[in-house]
DRENMILUM-359105 format. One record per atom (N, C-alpha, C): x, y, z. Coordinates in steps of 0.05 Angstrom, whole numbers, plus 32768, in hexadecimal, padded with zeros to 4 digits. Example, Ala and Ser with C-alpha at 12.3 -4.5 7.8 and 13.67 -1.06 7.14 Angstrom:
81087F8E809C;80F67FA6809C;81087FBE809C;81017FD3808E;81117FEB808F;81028001809D;
END
This chain:
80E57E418147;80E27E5B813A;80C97E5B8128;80B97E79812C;80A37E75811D;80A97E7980FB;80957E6B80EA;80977E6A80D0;80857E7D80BE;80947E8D80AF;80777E9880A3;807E7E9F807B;80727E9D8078;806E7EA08054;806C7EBE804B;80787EC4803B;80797EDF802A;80717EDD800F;805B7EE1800C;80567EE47FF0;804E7EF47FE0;80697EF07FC8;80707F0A7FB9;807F7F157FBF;80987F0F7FA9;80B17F147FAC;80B87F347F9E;80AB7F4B7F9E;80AF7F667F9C;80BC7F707FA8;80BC7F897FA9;80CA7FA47FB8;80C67F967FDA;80A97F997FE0;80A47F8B7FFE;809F7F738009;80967F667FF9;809D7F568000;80BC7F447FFF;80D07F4E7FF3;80E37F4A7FF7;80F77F5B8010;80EB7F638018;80F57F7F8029;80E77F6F8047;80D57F6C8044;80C37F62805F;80D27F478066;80D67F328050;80E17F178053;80FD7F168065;810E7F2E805C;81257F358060;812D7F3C8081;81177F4C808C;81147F5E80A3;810E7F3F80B5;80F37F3180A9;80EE7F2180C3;80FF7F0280CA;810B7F0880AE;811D7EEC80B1;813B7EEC80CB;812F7F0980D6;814A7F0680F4;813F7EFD810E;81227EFA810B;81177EE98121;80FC7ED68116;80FB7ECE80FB;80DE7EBE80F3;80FB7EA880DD;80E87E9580E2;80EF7E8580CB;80DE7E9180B3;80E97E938090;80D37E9F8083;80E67E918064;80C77E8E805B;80C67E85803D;80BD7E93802B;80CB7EA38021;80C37EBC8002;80BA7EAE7FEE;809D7EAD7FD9;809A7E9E7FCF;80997EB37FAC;80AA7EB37F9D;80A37EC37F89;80957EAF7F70;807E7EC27F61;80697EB07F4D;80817EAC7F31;80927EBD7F29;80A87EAF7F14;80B47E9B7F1E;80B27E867F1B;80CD7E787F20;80E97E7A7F0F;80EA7E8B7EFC;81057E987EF8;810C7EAA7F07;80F97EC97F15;81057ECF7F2C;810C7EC37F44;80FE7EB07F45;81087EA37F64;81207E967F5F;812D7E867F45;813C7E807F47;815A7E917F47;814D7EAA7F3B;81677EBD7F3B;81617ECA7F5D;814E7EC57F62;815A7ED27F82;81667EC37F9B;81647EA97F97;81747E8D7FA5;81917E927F98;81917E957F80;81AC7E947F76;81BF7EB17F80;81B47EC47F75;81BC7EE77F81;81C87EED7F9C;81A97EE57FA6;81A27EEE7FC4;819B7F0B7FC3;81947F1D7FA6;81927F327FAB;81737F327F94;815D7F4E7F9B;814E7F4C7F8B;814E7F5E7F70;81587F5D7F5D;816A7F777F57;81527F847F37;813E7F7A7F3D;812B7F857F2B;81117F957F43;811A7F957F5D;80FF7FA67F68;81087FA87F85;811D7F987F87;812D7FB47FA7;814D7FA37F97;815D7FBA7F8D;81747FB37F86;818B7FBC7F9B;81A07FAD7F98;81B17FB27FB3;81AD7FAB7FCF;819C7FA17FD8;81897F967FF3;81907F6F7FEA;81A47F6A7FF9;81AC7F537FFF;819B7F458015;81927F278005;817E7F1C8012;81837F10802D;818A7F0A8042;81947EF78055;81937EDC8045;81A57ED1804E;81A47EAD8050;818F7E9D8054;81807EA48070;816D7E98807C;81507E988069;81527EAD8060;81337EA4804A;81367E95803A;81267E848037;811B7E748023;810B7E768008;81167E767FF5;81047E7B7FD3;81017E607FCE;80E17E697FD1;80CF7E5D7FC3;80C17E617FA4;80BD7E537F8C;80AA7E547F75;80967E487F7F;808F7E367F88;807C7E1F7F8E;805F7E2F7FA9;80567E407FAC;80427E467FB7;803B7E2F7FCD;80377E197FCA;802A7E077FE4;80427E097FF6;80537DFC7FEA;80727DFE7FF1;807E7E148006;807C7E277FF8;80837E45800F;80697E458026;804E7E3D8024;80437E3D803A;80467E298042;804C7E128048;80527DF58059;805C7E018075;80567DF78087;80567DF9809C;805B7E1380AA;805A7E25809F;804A7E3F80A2;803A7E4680C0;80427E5C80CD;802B7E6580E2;80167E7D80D4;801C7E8680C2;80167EAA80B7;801C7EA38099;80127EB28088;80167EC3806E;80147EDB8074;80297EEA805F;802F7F048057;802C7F02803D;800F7F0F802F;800D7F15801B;80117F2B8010;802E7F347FF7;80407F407FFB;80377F437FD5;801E7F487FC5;801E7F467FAC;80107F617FAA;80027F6A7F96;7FFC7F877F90;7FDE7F6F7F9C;7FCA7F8F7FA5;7FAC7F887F9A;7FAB7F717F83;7FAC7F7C7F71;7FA47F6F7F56;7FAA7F4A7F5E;7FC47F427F69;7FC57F327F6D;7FB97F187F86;7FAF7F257F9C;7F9F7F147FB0;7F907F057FA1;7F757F0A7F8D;7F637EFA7F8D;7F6F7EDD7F8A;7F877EDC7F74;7F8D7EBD7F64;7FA17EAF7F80;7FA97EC67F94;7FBE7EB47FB1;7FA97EAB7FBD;7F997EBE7FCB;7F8B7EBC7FE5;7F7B7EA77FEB;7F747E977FD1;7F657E7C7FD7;7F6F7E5A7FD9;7F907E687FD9;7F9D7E587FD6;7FAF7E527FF5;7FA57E6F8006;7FAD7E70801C;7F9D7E698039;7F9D7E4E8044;7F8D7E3C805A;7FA27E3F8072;7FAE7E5C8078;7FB47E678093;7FAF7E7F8097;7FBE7E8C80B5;7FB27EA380B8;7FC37EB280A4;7FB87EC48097;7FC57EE18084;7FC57EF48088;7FDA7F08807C;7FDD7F2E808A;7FDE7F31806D;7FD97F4D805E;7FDB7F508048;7FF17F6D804F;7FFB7F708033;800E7F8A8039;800A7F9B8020;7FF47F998013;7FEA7FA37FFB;7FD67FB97FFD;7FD57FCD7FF2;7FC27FE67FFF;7FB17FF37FDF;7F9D7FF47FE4;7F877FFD7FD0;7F747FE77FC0;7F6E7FEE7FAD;7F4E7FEC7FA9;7F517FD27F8E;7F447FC27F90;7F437FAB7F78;7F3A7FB57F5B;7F437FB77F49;7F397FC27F2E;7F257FB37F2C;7F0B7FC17F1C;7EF37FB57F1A;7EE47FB27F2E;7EE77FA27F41;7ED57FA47F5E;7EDC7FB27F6A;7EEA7FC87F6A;7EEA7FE57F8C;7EE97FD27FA3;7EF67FBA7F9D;7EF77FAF7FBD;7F0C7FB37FC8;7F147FB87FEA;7F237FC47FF2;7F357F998001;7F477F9B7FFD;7F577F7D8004;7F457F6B801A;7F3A7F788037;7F2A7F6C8042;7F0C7F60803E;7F097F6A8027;7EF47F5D8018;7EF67F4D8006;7F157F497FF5;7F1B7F377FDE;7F1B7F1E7FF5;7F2B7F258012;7F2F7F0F8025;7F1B7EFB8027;7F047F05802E;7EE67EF88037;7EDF7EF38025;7EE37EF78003;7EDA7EE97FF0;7EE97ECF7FE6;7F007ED77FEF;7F147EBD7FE4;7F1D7EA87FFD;7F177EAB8016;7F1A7EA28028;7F0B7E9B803D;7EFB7EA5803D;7EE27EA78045;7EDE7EBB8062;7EC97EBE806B;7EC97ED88085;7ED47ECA80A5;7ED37EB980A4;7EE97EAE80BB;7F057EA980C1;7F0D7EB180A6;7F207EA9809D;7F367EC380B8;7F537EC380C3;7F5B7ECF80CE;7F707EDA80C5;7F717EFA80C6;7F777F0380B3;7F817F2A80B1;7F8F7F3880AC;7F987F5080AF;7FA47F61809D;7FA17F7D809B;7FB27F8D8088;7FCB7F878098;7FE67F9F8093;80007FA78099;7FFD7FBF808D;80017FD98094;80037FF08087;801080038093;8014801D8083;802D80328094;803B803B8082;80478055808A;8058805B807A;80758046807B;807F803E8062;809580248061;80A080228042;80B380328043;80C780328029;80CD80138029;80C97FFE8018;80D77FE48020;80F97FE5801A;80FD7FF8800B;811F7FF4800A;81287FFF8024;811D801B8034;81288022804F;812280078065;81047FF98063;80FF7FE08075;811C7FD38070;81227FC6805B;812D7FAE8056;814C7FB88055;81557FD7805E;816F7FDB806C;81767FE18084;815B7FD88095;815E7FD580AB;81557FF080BF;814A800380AC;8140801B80B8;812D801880C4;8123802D80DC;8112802880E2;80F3802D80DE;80E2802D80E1;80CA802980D9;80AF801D80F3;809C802880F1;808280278107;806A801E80E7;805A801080F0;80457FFB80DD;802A7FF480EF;80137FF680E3;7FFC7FFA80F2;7FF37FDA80E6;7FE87FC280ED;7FE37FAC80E9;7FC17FAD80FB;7FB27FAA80E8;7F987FAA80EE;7F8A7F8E80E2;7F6B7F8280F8;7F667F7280F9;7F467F778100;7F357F6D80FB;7F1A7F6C8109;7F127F5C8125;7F2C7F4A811B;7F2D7F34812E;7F497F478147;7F3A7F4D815A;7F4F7F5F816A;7F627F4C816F;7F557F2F8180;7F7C7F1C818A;7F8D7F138176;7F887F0F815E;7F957F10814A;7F9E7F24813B;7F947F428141;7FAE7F53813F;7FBA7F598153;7FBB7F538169;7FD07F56817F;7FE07F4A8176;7FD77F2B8175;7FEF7F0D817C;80057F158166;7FFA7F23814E;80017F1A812F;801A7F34812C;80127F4F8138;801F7F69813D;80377F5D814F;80357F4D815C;80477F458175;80587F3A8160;804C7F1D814F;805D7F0B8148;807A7F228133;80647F348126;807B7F438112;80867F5C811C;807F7F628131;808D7F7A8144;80AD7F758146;80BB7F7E8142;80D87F7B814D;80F07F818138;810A7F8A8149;811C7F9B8139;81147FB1813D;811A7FBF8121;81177FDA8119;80FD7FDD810F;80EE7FC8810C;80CF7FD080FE;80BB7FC58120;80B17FE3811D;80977FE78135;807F7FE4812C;806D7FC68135;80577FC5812C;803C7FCE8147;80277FDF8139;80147FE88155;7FFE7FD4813A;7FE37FCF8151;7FCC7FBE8145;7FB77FCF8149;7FA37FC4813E;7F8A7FD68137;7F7E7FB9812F;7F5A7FC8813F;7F457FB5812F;7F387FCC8118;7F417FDC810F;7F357FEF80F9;7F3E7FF280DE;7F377FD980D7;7F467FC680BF;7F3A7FD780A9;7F227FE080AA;7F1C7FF5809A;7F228010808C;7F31801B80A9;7F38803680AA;7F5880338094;7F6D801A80A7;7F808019809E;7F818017807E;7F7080018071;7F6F7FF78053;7F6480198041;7F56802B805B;7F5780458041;7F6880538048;7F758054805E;7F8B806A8060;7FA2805E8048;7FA3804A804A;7FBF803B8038;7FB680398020;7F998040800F;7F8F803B7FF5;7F8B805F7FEA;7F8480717FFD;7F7C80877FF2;7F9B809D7FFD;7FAA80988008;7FBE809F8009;7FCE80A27FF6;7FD1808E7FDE;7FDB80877FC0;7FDE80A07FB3;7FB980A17FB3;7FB280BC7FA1;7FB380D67FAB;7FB780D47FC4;7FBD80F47FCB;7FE280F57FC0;7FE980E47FC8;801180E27FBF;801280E67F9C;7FFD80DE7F8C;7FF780EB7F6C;7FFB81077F74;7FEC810F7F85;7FD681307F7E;7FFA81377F8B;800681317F9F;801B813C7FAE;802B814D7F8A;803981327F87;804381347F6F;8046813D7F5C;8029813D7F52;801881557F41;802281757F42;802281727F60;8029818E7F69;804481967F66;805181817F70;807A81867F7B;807E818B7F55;806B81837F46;8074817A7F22;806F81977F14;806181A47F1E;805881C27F17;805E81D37F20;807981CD7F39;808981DE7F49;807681F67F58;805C81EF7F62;804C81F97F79;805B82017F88;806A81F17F9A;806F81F17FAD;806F81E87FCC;808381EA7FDE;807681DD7FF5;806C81EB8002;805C81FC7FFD;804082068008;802481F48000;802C81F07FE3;801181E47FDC;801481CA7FDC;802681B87FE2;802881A27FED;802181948001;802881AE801C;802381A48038;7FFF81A98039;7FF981BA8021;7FD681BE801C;7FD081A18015;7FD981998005;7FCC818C7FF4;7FC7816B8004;7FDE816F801B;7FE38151802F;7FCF81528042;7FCE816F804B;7FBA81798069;7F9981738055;7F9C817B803A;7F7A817A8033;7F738156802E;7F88814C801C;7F87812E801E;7F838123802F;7F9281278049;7F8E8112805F;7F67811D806B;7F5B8131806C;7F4881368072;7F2D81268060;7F388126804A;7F23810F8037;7F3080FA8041;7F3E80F08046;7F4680CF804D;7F2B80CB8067;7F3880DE8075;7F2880DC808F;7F0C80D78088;7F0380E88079;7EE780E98077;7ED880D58060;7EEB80C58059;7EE180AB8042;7EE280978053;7EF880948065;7EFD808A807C;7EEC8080808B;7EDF808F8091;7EC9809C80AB;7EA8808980A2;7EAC80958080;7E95808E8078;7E91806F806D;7E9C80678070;7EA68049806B;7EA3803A8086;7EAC804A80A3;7EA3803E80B4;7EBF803480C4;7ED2804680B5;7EE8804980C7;7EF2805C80DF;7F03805780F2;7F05807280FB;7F12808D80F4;7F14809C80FD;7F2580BA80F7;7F3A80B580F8;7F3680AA8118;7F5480AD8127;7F748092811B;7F5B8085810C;7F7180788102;7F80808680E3;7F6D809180D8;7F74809E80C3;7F9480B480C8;7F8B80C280DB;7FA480D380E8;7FB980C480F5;7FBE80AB80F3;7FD5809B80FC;7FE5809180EA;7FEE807880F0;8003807180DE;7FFD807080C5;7FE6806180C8;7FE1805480A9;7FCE806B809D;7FC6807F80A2;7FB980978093;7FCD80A7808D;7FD480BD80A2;7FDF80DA809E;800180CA8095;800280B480AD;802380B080AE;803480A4808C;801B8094807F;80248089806A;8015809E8053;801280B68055;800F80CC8044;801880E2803F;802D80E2805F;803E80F4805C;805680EA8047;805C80D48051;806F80BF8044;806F80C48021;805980B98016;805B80B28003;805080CA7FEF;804C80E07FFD;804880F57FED;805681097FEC;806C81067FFC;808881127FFD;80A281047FF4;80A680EE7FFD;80B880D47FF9;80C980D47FDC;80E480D67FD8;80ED80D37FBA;80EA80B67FB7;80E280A47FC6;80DE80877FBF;80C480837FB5;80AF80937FC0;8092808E7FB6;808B80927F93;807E80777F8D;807880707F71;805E80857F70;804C80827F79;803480937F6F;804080B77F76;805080BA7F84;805A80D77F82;806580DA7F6B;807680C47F5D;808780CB7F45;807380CB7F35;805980BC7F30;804680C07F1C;804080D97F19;803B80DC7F2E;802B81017F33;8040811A7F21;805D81147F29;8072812B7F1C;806F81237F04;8065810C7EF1;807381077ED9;805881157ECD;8047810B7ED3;802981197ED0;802881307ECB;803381437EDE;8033815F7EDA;8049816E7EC1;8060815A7EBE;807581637EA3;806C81587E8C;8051814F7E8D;8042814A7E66;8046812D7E66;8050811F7E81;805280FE7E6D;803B80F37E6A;803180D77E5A;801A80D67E51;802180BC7E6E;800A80B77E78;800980A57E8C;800880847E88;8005807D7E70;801280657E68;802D805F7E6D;8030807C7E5B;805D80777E5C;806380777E74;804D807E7E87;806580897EA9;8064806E7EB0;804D80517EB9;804E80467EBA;8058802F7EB2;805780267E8E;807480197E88;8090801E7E96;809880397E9C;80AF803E7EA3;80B980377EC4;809C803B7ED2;809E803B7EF3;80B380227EF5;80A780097EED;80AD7FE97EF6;80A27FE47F12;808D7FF47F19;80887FE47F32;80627FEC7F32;80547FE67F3D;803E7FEF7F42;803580027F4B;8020801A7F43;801D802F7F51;800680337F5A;7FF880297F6D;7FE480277F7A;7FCC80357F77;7FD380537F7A;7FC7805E7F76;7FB5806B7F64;7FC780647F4B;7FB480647F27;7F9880597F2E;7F9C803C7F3B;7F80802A7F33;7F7180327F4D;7F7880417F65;7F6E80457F73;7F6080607F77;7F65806D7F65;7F57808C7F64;7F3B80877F56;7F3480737F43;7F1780737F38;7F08806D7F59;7F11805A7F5B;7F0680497F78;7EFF805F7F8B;7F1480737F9B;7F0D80827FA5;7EF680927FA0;7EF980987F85;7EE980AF7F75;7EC980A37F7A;7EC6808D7F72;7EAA80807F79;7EA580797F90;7EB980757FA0;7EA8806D7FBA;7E9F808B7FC5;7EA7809A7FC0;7EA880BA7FCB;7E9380C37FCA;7E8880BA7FAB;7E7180C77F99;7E5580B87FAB;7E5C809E7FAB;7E41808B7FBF;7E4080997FD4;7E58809A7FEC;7E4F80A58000;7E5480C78004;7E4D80D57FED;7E4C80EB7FF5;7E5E80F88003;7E7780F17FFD;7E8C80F8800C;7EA281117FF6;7EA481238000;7EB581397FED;7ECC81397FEF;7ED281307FD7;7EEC81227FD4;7EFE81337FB9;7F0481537FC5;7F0B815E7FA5;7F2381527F93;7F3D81567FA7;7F5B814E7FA8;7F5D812E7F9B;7F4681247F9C;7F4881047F91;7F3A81037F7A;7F1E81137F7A;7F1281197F61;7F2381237F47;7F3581357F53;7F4C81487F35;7F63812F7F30;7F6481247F49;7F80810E7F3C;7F6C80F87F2E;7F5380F57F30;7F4A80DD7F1E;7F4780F17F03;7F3C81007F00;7F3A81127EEC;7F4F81107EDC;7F6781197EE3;7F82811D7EDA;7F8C80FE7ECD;7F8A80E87EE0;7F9080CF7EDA;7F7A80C97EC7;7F6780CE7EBD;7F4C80C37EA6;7F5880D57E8B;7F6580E97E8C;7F6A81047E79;7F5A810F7E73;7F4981137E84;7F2C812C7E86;7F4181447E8D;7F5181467EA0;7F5C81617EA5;7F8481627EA2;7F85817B7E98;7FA6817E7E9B;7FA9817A7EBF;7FC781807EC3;7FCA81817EE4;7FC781997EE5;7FD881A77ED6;7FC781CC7EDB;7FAF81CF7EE7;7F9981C37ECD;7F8681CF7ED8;7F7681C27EE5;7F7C81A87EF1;7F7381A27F0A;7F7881B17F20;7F9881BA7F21;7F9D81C77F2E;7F8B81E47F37;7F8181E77F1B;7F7282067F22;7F5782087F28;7F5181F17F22;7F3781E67F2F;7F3581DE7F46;7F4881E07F54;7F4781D67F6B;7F4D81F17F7C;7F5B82057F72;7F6882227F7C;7F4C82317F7D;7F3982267F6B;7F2682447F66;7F0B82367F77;7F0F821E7F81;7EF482137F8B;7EEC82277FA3;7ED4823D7FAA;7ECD823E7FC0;7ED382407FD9;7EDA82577FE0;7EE182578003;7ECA82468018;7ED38238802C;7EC482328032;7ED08224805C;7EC0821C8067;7ED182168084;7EE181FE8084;7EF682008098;7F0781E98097;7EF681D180A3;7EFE81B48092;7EF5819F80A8;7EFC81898099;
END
């Protein structure tokens, strides 16, 4: 049986560990070793998927070398923030399951890769729309796994394909890392909206105008369209900008009822992607000349340059102009 490492014992990566442990051998490696030891002891993760009983068959690890030993794959399963201090610690092939932009460097994960691993190194996102508490109860779910290296996202899509979770591959490792990074911040702006009781008129606007800047940041980056409009674009934006599970949607509603955006985040407990990934957007937009309004008002809004109102109205009064 093949072996593979999960690292980062969170929401998904505990959810992912769970799913592949009915046909992979797999080692969850969490960085507390007081969590790991309450999750060997539990079997449950009850600070970031509670109620989701671990199987038997996984293995908790504290020890990092340890959970990769004899290893075919890593699943790096930590926020952004966290690759740089794993990934050089990782001398197999890796999939990351982490989506958006590095604070400070605007680097998108396939670039932290080649810096910490170097450019030969073999290697892939995982992305899609994927509640990890619906993954890790067995629901079903479709996941776009992209690679530069095309036979290694086949082989790698193959190895984690099965059950209830449907993996398709892509060499447009590009397209995927912004559909799954600028997606975040359209699920703010969603929120924003559902929080000011708009409506679902101006919701299904606000998804159809989002996904059109994805495309076109997308595009200009040197991704394709057509991947943008798939799983890992439209599919994980519909998700998470509608979803009562989505964290950056709950930012967005708290945003719009006066909370100060510190407090929303102490309170989340989990990471919200999209905060640190709306400057990122906002600048890469600005270099390539890419019009990016819907992302511009949620960075606005997230800096406290603007209420959500009147982003909102800034965005209502902009200019008629043709669809595209």
């Amino acid at each position: 049986m093949t072996r593979v490492a999960v690292l980062g014992a969170g929401a998904w990566g505990t959810a992912i560990a769970a799913v592949l442990s009915a046909r992979l051998e797999v080692a969850l490696w969490a960085r507390d070793p007081a969590q790991a030891a309450a999750l060997a002891k539990t079997r449950c993760n009850e600070r970031y998927l509670p109620g989701i009983a671990l199987p038997g068959p996984v293995r908790i690890e504290s020890d990092l070398l340890h959970a990769l030993q004899g290893a075919a794959l890593a699943l790096a399963a930590t926020p952004v923030a966290g690759l740089r201090e794993v990934l050089p610690k990782v001398k197999l092939p890796l999939v990351w399951l982490c989506k958006g932009f590095e604070e400070g460097t605007g680097l998108l994960p396939h670039e932290i890769a080649a810096q910490t691993m170097g450019t030969k190194a073999r290697c892939a996102a995982l992305s899609g729309p994927s509640f990890a508490a619906e993954v890790a109860r067995g629901l079903p779910c479709a996941l776009t796994l992209a690679s530069k290296d095309a036979a290694f996202a086949r082989e790698t899509a193959a190895l984690l394909h099965g059950g209830r979770m449907r993996i398709y591959y892509s060499t447009d490792l590009v397209g995927v890392e912004i559909g799954g990074a600028v997606k975040n911040v359209m699920a703010i702006a969603a929120g924003i909206s559902d929080g000011l009781g708009l409506g679902l008129n101006a919701r299904a606007a606000l998804i159809t105008r989002g996904l059109a800047e994805m495309a076109r940041l997308g595009v200009a980056l040197g991704g394709a369209a057509e991947t943008l409009f798939g799983l890992a674009g439209a599919g994980d934006l519909v998700l998470t900008a509608t979803g009562e599970l989505s964290r950056n949607r709950r930012v967005g509603l708290e945003l719009a009822q006066g909370r100060p955006l510190k407090d929303i985040l102490e309170h989340l407990g989990h990471v919200a992607e999209g905060v640190r990934s709306a400057k990122e957007v906002a600048r890469l937009a600005k270099a390539k000349r890419v019009d990016m309004p819907v992302s511009d008002a949620v960075n606005a809004v997230l800096d406290g340059k603007l209420t959500p109102a009147k982003a909102v109205e800034l965005l209502l009064s902009r200019d008629p102009k043709q669809e595209r």
